[in-house]
N, C-alpha and C positions, 0 to 999 in steps of 0.2 A: 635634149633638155639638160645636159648633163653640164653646156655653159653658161646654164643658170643658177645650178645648185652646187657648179666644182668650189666657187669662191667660200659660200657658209657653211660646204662640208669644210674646207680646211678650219673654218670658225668655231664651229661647234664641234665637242667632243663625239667621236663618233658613235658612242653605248644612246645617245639622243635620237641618230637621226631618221628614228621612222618615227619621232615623236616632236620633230619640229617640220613644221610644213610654210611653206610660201604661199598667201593668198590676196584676194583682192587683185589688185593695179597691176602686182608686179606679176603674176599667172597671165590676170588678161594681156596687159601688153607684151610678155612673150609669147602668146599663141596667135597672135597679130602678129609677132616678127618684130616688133619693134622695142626697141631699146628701153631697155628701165634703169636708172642712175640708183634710186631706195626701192629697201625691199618691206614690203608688209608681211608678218610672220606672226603664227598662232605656235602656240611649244605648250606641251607637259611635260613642266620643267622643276624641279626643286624650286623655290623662291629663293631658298640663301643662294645657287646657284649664279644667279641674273649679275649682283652688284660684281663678280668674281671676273664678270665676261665684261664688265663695263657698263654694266644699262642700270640706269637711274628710274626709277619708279615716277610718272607726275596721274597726278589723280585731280582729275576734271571736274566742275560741275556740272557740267551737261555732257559729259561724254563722260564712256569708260575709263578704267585703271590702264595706262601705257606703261608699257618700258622702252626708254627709248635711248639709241648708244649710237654713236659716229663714227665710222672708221675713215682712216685716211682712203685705205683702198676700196671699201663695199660701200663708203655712202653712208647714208642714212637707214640704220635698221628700226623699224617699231614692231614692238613685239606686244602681244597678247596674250596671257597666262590660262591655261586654263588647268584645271584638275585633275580630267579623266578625257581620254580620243572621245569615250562615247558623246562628250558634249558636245564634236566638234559638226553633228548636222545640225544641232540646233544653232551654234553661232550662225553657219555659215545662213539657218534659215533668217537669221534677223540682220542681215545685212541688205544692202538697198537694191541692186537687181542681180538679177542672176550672172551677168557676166563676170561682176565680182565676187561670186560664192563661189568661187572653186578653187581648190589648193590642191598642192603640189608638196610632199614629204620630200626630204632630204635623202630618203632610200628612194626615190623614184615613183612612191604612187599617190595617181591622181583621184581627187576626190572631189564629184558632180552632181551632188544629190539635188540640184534642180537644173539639170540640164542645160547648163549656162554654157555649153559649150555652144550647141545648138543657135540659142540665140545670138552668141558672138559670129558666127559663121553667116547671120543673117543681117550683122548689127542692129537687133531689134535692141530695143531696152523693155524689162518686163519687170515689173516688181514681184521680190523674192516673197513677201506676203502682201494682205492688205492692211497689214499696220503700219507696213515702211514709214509712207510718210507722217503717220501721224506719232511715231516714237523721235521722227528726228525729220519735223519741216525742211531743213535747209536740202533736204534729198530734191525735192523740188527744183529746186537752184541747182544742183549738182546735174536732174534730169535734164534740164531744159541746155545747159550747159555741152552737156552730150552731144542733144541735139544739134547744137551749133557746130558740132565736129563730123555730122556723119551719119548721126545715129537716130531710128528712125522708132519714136515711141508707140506701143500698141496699143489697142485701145481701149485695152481697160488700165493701163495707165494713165494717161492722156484723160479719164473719164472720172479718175480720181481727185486730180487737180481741179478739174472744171466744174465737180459736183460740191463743194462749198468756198467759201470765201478764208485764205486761209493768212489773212492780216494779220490778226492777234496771236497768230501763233508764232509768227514767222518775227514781226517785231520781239518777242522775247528773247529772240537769240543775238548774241555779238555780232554786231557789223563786221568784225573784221573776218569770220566765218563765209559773210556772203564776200567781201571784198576779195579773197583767197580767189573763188569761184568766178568772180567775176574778172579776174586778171587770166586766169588760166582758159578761161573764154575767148579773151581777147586777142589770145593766140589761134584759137580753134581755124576749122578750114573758112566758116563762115560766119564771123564773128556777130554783123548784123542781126542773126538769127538770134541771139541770147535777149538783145533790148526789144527787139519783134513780140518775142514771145513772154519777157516778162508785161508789156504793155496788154497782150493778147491775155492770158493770163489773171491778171491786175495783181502780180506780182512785185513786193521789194517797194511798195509805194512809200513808206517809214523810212527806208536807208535810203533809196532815190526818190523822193517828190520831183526834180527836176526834171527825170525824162517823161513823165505822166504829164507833165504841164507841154511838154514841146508841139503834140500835135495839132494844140488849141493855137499855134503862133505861125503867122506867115513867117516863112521865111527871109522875105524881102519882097520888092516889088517885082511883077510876073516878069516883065523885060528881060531881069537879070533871073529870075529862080523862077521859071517852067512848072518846077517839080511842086510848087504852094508851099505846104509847111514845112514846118523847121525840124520835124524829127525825119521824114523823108528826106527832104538835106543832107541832113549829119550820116542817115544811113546810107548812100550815096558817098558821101565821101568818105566813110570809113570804108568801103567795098573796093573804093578806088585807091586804099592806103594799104589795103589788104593787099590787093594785089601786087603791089611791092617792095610789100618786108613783112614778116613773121611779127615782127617788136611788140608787143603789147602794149610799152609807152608809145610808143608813134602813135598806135591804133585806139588809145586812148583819144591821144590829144586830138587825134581827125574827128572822133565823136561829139568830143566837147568842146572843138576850137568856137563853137558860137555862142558860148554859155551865155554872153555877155546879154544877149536877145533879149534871154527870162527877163532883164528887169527893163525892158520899154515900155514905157506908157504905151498900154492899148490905143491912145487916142492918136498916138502918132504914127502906126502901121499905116502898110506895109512897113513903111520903113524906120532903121535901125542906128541912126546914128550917134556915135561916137561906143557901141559896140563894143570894139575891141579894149577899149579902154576898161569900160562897165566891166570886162568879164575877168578884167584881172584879181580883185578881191573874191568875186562868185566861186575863180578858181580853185583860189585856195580854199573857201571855208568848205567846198566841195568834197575839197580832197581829204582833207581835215575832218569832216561829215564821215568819212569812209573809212577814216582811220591809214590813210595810205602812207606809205612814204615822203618826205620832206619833198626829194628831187622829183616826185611826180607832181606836186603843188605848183613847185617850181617851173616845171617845165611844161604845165596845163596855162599856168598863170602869163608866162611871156609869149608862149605859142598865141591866145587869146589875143593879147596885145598888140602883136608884131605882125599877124598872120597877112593884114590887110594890107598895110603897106609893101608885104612883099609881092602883094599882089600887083601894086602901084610901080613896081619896081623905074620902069620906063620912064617916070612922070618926077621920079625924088634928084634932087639936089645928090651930090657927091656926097657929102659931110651927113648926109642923113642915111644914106647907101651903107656907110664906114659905122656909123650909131649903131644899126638895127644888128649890122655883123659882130659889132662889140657886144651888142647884148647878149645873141643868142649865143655868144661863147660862155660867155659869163655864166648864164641859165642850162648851158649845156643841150642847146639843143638846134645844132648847128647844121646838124644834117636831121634833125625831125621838122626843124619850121618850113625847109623848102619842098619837103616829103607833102605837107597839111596844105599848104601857101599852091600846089600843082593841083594837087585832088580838088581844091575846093571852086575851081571853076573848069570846067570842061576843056581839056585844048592848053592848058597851061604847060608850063614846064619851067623848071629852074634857070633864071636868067641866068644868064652864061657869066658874068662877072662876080656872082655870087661866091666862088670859092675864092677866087681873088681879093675879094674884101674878105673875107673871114682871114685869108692867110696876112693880109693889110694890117687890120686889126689886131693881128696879136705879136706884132713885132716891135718891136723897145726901140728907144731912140738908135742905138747903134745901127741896130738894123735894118732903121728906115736912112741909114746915111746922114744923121744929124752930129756935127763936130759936138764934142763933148765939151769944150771949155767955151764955144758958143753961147749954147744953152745956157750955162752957168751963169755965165755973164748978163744975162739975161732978166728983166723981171721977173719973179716967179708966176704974177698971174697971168703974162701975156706968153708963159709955154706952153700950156693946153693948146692954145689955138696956133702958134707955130707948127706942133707938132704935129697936127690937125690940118694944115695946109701941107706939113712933108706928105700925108700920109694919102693927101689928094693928088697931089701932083703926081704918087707914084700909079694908084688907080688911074689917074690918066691915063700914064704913059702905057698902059695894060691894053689900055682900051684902041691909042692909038697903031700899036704890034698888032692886034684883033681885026 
């Protein structure tokens, strides 16, 4: 234990350290073995103390008083104040399961007062009381999140969720709360598991309506999609995007690459066309809806678009080959579209010319060998498309070495 606590022994003055302890994430994920970048820390501590060590006070409305400070080298510390040790079994009993009520002093002792060690050695998840979730809904999200990593709920957890409808509680809180949770899902072993169970559930309907509408929607006609609707699809290809990268954005975009579906006239099912187009605005207001990042709008919004024709790969013109690879530089998502564009039909795989056009696409005249006082010479409007025939001929000549 001692290469968990050497770093915030040298941090903290030492007359502290049987009164600042390490808890939550960073306990459980070291008795897992496994690496933790921030630390969560409960201290009885002075308060003039805190500002001295670098940690700024933010005080939440729906969450507790933090102190929270960043070191170059430990990371992210959040720290929790409390008064007196004797408080510290009640904190630990109003935290969400027992795997995270256990702390770790900076002198070495460990403290278990609900036996979370036990259920970490089982990975059960077990609620630390039966208030949990109703002091703090999004534990819910946090639970079922778990689950998708591993972790295996008991049943009187499990019996908590399912014994009222917990909408209006759960809409009260910030989107960006469940969106946290839902990114850190997205990495899980079994991502699919999180949208499974918020549907099973009737979880997050207020921040996702999207995925609750998908199992009412063919997927396509049976020919092409076996598998009927459209969230069986998506979780299908997100399983198959899981399978080869960790990314979260990637595993996003494999979920939602069909958003564009949601809006088909019912009267034209099975099928979906012009789809990928549809889903480019859905994307964004999507992402936007979640509070997420610009570059995942982004890169939700041209996957949608692009994804299909890269499927067409075989069937496209050069000049449209060269387009789709200019975009998805542009969008940045150059190696996530052929990632979505494979999973999304069984047997696929990244055309073999694919990095060739992207590396096609991002080279400037010099470097596609175009004379510089040529060009110049040149009308302006008729250089797009010279450029555009250099930049064919050299895809060709790729194809013909091939």
């Amino acid at each position: 234990m001692n290469t968990l606590q050497h770093p915030l022994q040298q941090f903290f003055p030492q007359q502290y350290h049987d009164l600042i302890l390490m808890v939550g994430g960073t306990v459980r994920d070291f008795l897992l073995q496994q690496p933790a970048s921030d630390y969560d820390l409960i201290a009885v501590l002075p308060e003039e103390l805190l500002p001295l060590l670098g940690f700024r006070l933010v005080a939440g409305k729906t969450t507790r008083p933090v102190w929270f400070h960043h070191d170059a080298q430990l990371g992210k510390l959040e720290l929790i104040r409390l008064d007196d040790l004797c408080q510290l079994d009640a904190d630990l009993s109003c935290r969400d399961f027992t795997i995270n009520a256990i702390a770790l002093s900076l002198s070495g002792r460990l403290y278990d007062p609900l036996n979370g060690q036990h259920d970490l050695q089982q990975r059960l998840l077990r609620l630390c009381s039966g208030r949990s979730f109703a002091e703090d809904p999004l534990r819910i999200i946090r639970g079922i999140r778990f689950v998708a990593d591993g972790w295996r709920m008991v049943p009187e957890t499990a019996q908590l969720i399912q014994q009222q409808d917990w909408s209006a509680q759960l809409a009260c809180l910030p989107v960006e709360r469940f969106s946290r949770e839902m990114i850190k899902a997205l990495a899980a072993n079994r991502a699919e598991r999180f949208f499974e169970l918020m549907i099973q559930y009737r979880l997050g309907t207020d921040w996702l309506p999207e995925l609750f509408r998908m199992p009412d929607i063919p997927a396509g006609p049976l020919q092409h999609h076996p598998e009927g609707d459209l969230l069986t699809h998506c979780l299908q290809v997100l399983q198959r995007v899981a399978a080869v990268t960790p990314d979260p954005l990637t595993r996003f975009c494999a979920f939602f690459h069909d958003i564009g579906k949601l809006s088909t006239d019912p009267a034209l099912y099975p099928k979906h066309h012009g789809h990928d187009e549809a889903g480019f605005k859905l994307a964004l207001n999507l992402c936007k809806q979640l509070c997420l990042p610009a570059e995942w709008g982004r890169a939700l919004a041209w996957t949608s678009r692009l994804h299909t024709n890269l499927n067409r790969w075989a069937e496209l013109r050069d000049a449209t080959r060269l387009r789709i690879a200019e975009q998805a530089c542009k969008a940045g998502i150059s190696r996530i579209l052929p990632v979505v564009s494979a999973a999304d039909k069984p047997g696929n795989s990244t055309p073999d010319q694919w990095f060739q056009a992207l590396e096609i696409a991002a080279m400037n005249s010099a470097q596609l060998g175009i004379d510089k006082d040529q060009l110049e010479a040149m009308r302006a409007k008729h250089r797009p498309d010279f450029i555009l025939q250099q930049r064919i001929r050299l895809l060709r000549s790729y194809e013909d070495i091939s």
